[in-house]
N, CA, C and O atoms as a CHARMM CRD file, in Angstrom:
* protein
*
  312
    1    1 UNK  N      0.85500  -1.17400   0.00000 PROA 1      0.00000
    2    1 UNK  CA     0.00000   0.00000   0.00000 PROA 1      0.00000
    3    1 UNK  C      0.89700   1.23200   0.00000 PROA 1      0.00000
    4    1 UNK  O      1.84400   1.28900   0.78500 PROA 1      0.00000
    5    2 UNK  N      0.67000   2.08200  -0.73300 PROA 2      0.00000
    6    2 UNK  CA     1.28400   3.87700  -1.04800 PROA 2      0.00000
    7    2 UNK  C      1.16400   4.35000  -0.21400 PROA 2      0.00000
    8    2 UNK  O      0.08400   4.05800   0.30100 PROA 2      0.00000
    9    3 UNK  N      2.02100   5.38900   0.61800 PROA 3      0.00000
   10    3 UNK  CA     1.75200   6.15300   1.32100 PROA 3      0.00000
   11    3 UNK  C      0.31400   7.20000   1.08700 PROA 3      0.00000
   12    3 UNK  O     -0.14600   7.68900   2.11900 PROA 3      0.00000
   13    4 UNK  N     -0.14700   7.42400   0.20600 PROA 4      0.00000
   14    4 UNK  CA    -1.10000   8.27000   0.11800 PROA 4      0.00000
   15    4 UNK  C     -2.45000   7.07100   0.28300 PROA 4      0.00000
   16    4 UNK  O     -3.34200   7.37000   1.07800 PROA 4      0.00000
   17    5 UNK  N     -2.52600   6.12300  -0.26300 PROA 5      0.00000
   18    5 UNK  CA    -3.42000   5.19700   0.26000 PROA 5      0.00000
   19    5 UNK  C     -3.85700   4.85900   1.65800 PROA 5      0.00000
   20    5 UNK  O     -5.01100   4.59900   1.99800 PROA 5      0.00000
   21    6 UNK  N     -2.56100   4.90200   2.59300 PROA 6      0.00000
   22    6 UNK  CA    -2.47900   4.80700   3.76600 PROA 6      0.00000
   23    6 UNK  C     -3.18300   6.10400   4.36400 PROA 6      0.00000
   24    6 UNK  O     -4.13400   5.99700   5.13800 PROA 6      0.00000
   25    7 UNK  N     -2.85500   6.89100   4.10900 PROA 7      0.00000
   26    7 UNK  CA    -3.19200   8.46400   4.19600 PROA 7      0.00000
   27    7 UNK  C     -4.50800   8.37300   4.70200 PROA 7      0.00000
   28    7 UNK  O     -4.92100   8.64200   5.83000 PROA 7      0.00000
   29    8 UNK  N     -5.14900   7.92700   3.63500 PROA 8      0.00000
   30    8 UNK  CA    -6.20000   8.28900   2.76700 PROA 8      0.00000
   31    8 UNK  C     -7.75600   7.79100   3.99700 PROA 8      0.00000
   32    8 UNK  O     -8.79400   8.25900   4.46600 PROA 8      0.00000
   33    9 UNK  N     -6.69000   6.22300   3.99000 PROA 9      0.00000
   34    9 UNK  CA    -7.86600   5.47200   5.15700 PROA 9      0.00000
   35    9 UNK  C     -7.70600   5.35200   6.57600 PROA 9      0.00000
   36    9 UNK  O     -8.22500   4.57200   7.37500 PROA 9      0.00000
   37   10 UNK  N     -6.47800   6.74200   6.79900 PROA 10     0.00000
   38   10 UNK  CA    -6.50500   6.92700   8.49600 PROA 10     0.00000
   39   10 UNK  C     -7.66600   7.90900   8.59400 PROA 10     0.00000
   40   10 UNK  O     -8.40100   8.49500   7.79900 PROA 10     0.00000
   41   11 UNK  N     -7.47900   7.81800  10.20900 PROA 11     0.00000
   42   11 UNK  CA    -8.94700   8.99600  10.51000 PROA 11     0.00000
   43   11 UNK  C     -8.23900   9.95400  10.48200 PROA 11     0.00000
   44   11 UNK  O     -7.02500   9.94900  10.68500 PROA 11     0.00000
   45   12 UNK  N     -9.05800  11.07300  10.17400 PROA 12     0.00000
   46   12 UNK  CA    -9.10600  12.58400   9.44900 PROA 12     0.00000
   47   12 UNK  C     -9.17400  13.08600  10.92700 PROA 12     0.00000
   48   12 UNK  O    -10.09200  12.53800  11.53700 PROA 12     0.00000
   49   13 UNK  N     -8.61800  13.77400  11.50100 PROA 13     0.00000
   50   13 UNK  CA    -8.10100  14.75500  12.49300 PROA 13     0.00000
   51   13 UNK  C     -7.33300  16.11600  12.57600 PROA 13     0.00000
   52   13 UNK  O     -6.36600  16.18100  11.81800 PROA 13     0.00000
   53   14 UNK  N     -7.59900  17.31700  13.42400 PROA 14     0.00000
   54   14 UNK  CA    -6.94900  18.37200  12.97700 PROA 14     0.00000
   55   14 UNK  C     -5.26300  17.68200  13.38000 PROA 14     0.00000
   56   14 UNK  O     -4.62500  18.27900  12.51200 PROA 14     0.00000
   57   15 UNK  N     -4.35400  16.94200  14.03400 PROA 15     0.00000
   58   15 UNK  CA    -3.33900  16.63700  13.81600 PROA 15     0.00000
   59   15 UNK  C     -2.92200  15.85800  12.65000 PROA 15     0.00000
   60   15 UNK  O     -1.87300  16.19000  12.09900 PROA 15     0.00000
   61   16 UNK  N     -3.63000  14.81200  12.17200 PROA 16     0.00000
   62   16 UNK  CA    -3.24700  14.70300  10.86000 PROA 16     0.00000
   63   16 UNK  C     -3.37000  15.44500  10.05100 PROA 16     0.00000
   64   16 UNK  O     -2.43500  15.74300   9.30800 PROA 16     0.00000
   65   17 UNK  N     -4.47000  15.92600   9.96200 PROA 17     0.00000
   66   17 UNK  CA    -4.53900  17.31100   8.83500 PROA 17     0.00000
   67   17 UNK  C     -3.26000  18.08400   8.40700 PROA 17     0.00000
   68   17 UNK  O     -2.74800  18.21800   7.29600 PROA 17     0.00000
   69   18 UNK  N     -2.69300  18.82500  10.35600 PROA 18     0.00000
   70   18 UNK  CA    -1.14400  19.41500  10.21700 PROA 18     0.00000
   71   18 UNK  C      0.18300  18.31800   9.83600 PROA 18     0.00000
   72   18 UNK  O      1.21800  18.65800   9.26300 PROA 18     0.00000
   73   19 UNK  N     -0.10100  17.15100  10.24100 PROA 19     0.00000
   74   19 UNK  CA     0.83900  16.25700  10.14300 PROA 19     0.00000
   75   19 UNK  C      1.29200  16.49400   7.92900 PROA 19     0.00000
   76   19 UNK  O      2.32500  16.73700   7.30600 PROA 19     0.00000
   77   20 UNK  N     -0.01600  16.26200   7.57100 PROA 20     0.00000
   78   20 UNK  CA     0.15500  16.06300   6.47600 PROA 20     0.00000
   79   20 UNK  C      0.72700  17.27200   5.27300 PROA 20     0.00000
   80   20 UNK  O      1.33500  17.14900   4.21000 PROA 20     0.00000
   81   21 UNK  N      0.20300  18.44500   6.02400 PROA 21     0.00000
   82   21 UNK  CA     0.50400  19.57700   5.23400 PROA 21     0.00000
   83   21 UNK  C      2.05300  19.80000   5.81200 PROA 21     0.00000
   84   21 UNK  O      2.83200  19.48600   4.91200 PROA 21     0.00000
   85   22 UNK  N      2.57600  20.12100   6.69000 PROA 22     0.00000
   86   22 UNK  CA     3.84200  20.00900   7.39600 PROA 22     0.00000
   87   22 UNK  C      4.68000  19.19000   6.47000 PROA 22     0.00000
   88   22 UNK  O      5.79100  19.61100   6.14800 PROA 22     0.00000
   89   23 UNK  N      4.04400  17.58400   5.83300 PROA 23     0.00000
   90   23 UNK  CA     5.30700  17.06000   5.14600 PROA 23     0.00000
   91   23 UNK  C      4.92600  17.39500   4.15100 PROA 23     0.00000
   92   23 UNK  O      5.89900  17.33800   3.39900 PROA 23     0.00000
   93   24 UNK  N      3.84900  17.82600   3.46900 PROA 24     0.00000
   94   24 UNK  CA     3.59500  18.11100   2.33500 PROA 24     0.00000
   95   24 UNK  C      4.83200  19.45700   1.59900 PROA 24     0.00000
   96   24 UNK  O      5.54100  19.44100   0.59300 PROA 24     0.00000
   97   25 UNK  N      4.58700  20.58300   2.77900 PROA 25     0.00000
   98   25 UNK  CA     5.49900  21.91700   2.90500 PROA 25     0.00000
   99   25 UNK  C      7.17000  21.00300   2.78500 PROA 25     0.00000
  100   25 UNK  O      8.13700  21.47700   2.18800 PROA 25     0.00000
  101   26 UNK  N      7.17100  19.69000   3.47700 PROA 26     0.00000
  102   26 UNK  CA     8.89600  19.70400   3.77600 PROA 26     0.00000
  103   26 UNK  C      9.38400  18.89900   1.89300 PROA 26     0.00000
  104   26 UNK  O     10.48500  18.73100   1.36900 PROA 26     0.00000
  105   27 UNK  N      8.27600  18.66400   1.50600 PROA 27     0.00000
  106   27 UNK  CA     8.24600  17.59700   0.48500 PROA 27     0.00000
  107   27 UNK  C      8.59400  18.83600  -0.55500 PROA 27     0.00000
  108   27 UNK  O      9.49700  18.69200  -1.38000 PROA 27     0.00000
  109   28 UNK  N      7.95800  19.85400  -0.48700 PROA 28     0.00000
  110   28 UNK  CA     8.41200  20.96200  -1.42500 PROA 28     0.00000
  111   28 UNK  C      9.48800  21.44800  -1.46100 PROA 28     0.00000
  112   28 UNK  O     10.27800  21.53200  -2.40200 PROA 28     0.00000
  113   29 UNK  N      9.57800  21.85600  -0.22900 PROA 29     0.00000
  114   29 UNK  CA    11.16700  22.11200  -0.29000 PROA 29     0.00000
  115   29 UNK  C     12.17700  21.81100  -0.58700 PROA 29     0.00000
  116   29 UNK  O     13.12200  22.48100  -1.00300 PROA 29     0.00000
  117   30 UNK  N     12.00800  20.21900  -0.29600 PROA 30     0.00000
  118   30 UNK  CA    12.78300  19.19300  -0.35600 PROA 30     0.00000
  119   30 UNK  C     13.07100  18.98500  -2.06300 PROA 30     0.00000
  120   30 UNK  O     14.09800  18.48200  -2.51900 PROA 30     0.00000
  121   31 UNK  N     11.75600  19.56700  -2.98600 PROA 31     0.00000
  122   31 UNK  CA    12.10200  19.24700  -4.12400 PROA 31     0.00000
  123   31 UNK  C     11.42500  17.84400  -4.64700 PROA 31     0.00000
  124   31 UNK  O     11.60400  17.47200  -5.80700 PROA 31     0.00000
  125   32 UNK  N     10.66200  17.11900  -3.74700 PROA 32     0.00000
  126   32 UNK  CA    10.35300  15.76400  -3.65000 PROA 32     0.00000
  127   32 UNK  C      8.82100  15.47800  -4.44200 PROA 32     0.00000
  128   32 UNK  O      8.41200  14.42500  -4.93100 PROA 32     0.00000
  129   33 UNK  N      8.09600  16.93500  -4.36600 PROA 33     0.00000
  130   33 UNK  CA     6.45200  16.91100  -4.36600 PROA 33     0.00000
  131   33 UNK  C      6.73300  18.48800  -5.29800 PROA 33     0.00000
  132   33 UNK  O      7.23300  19.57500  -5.01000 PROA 33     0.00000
  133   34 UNK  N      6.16600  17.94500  -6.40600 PROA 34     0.00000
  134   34 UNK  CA     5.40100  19.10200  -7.28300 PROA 34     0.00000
  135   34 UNK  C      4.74700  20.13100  -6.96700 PROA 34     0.00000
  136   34 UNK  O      3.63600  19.83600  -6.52400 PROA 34     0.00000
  137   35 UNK  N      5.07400  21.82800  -7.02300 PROA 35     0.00000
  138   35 UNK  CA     4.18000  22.53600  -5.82500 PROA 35     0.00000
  139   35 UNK  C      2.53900  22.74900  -6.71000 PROA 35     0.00000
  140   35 UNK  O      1.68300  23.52000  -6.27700 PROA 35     0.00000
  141   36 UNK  N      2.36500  21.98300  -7.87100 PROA 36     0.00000
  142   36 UNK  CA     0.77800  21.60800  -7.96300 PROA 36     0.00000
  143   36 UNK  C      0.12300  21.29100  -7.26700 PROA 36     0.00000
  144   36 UNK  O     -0.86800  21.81700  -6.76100 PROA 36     0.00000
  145   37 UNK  N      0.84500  19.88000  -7.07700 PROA 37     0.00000
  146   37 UNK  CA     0.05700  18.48500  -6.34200 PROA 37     0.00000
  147   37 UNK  C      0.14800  19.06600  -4.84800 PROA 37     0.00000
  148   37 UNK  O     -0.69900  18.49700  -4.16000 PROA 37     0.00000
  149   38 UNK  N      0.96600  20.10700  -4.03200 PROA 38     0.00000
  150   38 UNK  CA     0.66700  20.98600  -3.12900 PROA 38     0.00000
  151   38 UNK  C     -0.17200  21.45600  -2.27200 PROA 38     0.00000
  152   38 UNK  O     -0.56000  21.53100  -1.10600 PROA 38     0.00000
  153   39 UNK  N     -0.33100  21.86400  -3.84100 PROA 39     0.00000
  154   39 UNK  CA    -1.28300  23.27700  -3.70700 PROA 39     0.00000
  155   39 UNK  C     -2.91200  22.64900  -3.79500 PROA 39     0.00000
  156   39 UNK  O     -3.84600  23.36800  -3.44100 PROA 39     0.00000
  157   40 UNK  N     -3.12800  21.36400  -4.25600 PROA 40     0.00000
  158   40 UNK  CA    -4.40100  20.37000  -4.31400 PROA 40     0.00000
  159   40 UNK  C     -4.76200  20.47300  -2.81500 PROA 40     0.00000
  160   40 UNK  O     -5.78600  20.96000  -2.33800 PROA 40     0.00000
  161   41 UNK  N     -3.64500  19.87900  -2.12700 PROA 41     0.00000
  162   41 UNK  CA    -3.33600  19.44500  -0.89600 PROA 41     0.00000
  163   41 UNK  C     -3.67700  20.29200   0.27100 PROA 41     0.00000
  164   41 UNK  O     -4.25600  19.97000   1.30900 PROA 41     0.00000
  165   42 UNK  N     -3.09500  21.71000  -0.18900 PROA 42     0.00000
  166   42 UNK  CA    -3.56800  22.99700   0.71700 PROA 42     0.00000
  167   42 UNK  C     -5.07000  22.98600   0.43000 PROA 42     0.00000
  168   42 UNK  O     -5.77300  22.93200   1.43900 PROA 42     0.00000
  169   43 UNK  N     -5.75100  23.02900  -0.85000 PROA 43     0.00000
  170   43 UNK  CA    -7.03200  23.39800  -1.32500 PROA 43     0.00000
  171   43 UNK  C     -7.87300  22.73000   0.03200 PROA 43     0.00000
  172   43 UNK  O     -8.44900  23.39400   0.89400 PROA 43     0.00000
  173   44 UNK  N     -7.76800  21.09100  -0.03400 PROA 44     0.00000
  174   44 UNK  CA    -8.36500  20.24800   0.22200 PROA 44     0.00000
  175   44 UNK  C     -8.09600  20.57400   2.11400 PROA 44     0.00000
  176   44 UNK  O     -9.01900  20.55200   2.92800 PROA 44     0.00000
  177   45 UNK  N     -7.35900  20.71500   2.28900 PROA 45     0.00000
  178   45 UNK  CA    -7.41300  21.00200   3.57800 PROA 45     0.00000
  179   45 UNK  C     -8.14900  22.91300   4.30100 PROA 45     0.00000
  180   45 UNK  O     -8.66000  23.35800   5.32900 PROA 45     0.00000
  181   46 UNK  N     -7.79400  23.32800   3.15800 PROA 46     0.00000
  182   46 UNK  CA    -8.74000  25.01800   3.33700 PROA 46     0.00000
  183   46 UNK  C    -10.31800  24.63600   3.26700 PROA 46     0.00000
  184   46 UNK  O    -11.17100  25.31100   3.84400 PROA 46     0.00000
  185   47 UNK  N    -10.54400  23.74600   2.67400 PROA 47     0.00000
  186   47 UNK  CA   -12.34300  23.35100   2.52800 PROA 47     0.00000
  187   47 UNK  C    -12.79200  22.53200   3.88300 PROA 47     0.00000
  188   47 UNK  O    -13.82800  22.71100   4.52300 PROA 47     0.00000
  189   48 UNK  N    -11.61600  21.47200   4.18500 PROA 48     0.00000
  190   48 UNK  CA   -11.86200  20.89600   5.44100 PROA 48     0.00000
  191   48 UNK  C    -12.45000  21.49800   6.68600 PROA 48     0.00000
  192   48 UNK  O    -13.31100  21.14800   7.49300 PROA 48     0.00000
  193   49 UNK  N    -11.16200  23.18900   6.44100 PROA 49     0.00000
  194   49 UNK  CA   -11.33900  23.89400   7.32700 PROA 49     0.00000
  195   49 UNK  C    -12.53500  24.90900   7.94200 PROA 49     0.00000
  196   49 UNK  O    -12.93700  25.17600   9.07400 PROA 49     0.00000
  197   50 UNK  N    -12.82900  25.26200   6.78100 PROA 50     0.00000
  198   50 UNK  CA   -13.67600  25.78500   6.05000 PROA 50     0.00000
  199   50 UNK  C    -15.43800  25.14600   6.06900 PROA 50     0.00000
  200   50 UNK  O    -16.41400  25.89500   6.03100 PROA 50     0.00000
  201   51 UNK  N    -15.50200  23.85300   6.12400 PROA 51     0.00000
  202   51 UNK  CA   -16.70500  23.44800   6.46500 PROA 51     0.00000
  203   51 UNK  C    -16.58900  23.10500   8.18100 PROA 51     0.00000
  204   51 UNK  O    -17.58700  23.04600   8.89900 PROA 51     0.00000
  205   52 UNK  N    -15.65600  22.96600   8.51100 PROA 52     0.00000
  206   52 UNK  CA   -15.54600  22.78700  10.33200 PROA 52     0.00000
  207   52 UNK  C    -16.13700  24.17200  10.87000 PROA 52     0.00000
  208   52 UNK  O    -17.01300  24.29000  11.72600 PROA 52     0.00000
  209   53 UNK  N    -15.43700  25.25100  10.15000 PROA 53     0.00000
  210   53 UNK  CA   -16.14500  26.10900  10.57600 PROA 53     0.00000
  211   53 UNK  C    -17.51300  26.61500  10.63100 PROA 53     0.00000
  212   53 UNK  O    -18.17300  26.97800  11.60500 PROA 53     0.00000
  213   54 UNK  N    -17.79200  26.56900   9.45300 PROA 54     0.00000
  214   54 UNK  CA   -18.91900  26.47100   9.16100 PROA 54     0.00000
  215   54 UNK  C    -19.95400  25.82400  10.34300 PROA 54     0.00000
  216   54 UNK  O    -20.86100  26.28200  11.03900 PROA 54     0.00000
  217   55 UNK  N    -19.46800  24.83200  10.21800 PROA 55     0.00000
  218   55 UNK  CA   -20.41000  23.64700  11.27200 PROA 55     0.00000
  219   55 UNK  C    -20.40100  24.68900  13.00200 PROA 55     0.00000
  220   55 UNK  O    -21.36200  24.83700  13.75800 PROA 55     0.00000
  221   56 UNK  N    -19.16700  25.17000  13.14900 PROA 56     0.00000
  222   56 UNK  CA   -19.35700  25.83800  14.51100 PROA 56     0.00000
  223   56 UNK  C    -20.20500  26.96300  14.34900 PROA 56     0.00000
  224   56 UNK  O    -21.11700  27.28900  15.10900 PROA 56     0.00000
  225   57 UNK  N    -19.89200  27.46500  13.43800 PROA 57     0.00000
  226   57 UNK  CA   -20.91500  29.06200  13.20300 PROA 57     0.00000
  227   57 UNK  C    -22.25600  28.92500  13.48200 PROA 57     0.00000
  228   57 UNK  O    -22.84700  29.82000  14.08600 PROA 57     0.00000
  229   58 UNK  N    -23.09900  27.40600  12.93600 PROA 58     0.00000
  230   58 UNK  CA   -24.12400  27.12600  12.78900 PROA 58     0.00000
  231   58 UNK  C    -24.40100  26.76700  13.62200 PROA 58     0.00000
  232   58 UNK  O    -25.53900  27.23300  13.68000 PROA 58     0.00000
  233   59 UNK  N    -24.21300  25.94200  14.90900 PROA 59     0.00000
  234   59 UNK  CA   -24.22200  25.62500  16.20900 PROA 59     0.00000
  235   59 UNK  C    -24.49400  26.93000  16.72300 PROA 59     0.00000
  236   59 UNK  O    -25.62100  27.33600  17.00600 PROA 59     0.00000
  237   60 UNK  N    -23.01000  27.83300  16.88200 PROA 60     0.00000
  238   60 UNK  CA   -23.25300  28.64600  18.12300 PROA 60     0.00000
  239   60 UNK  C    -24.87400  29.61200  17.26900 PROA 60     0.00000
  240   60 UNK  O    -25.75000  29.69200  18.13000 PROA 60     0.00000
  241   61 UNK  N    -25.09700  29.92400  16.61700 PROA 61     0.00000
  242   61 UNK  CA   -26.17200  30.86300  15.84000 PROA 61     0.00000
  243   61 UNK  C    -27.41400  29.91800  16.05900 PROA 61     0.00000
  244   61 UNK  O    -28.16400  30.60300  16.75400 PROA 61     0.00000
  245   62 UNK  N    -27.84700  29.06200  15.90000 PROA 62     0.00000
  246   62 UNK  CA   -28.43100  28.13200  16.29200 PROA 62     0.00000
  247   62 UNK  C    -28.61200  27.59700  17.74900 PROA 62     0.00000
  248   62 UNK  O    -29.56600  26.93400  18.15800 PROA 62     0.00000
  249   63 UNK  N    -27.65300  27.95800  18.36600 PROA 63     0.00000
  250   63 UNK  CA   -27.96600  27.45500  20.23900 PROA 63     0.00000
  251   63 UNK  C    -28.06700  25.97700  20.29700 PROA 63     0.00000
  252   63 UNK  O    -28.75600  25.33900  21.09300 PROA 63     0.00000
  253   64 UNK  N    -27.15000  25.41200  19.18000 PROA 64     0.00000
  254   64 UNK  CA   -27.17000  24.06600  19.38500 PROA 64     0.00000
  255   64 UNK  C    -26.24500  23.42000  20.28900 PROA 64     0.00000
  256   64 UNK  O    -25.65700  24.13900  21.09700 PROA 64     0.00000
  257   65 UNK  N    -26.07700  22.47800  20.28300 PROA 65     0.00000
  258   65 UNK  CA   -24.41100  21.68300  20.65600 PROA 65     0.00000
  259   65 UNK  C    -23.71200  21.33200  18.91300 PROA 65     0.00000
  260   65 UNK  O    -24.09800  21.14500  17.75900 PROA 65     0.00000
  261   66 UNK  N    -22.34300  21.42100  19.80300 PROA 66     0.00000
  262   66 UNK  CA   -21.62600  21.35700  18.36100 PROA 66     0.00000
  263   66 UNK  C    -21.27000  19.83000  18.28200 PROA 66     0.00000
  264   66 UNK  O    -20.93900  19.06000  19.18300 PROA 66     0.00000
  265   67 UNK  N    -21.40800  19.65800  17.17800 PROA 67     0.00000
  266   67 UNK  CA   -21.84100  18.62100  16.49400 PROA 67     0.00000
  267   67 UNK  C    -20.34600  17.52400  16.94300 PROA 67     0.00000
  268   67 UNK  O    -19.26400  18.10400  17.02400 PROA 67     0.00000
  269   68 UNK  N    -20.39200  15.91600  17.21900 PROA 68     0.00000
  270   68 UNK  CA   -19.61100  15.41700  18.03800 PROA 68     0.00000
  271   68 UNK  C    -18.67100  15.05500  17.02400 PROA 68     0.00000
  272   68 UNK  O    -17.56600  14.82100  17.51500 PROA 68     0.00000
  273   69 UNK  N    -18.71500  14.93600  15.88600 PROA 69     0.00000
  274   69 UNK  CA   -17.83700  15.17000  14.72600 PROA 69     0.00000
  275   69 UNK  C    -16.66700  15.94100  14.29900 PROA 69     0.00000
  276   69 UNK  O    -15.64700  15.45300  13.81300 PROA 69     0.00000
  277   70 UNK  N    -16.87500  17.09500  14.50300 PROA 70     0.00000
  278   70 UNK  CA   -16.21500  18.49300  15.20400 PROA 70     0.00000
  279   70 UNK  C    -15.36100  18.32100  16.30900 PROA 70     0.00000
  280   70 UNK  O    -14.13700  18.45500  16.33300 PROA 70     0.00000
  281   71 UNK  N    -16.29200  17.94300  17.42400 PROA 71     0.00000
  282   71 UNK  CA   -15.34500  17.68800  18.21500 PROA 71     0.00000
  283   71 UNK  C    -13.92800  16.55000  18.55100 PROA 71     0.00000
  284   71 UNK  O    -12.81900  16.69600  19.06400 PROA 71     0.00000
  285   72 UNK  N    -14.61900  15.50200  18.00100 PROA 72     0.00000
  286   72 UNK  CA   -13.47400  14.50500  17.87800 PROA 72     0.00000
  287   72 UNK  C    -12.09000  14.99700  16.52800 PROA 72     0.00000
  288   72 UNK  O    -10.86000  14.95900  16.55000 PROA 72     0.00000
  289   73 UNK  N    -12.97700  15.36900  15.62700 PROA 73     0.00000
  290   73 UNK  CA   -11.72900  16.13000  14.51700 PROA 73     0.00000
  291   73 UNK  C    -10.72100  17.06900  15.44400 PROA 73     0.00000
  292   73 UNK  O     -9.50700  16.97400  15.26100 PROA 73     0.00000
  293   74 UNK  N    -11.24400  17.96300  16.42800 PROA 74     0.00000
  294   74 UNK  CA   -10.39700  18.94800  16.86600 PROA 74     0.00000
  295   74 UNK  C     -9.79500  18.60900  18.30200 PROA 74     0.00000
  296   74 UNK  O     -9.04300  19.40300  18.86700 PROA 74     0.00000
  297   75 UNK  N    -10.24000  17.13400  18.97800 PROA 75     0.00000
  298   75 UNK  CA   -10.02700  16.16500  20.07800 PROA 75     0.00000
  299   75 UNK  C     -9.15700  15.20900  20.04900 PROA 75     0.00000
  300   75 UNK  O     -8.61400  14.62800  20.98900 PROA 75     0.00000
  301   76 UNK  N     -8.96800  14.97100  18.14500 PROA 76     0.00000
  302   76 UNK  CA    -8.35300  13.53400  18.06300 PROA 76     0.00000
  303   76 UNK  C     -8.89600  12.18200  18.64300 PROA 76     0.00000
  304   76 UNK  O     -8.27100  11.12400  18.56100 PROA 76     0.00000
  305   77 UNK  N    -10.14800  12.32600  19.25000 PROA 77     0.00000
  306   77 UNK  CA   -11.41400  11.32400  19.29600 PROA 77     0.00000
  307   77 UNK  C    -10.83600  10.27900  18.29200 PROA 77     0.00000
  308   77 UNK  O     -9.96700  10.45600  17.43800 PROA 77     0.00000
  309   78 UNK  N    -11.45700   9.26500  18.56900 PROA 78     0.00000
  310   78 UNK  CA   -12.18900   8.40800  17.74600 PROA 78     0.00000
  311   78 UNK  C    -13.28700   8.54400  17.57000 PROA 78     0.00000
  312   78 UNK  O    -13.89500   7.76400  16.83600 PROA 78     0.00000
């Protein structure tokens, strides 16, 4: 299995999230990773971010509880 396969079917967490962009950034530098395939990489993690937020905005405006999804992403939960 590819490292990006592996990637792919760990759980999604804000530390993996940084884990991944961190080597993604060292992979550029490094010369190792195309700053396209990058910049996919940043995209995909700005939307991640981007609907998390979302999800809190709508909670607190709403007077809900925030959603336990959210929380384990930003808990490292399972």
């Amino acid at each position: 299995m590819s490292k990006t396969n592996a990637q792919a079917k760990s759980k999604l967490t804000a530390t993996s999230l940084k884990n991944v962009l961190w080597e993604t950034l060292n992979e550029v530098k490094g010369g190792t990773m195309d700053p396209g395939n990058a910049d996919s990489i940043a995209t995909q993690a700005r939307e991640i971010i981007r609907t998390t937020n979302t999800q809190l905005r709508i909670s607190h405006q709403t007077k809900r509880p925030v959603p336990v999804d959210v929380i384990n992403f930003s808990e490292n939960a399972e």
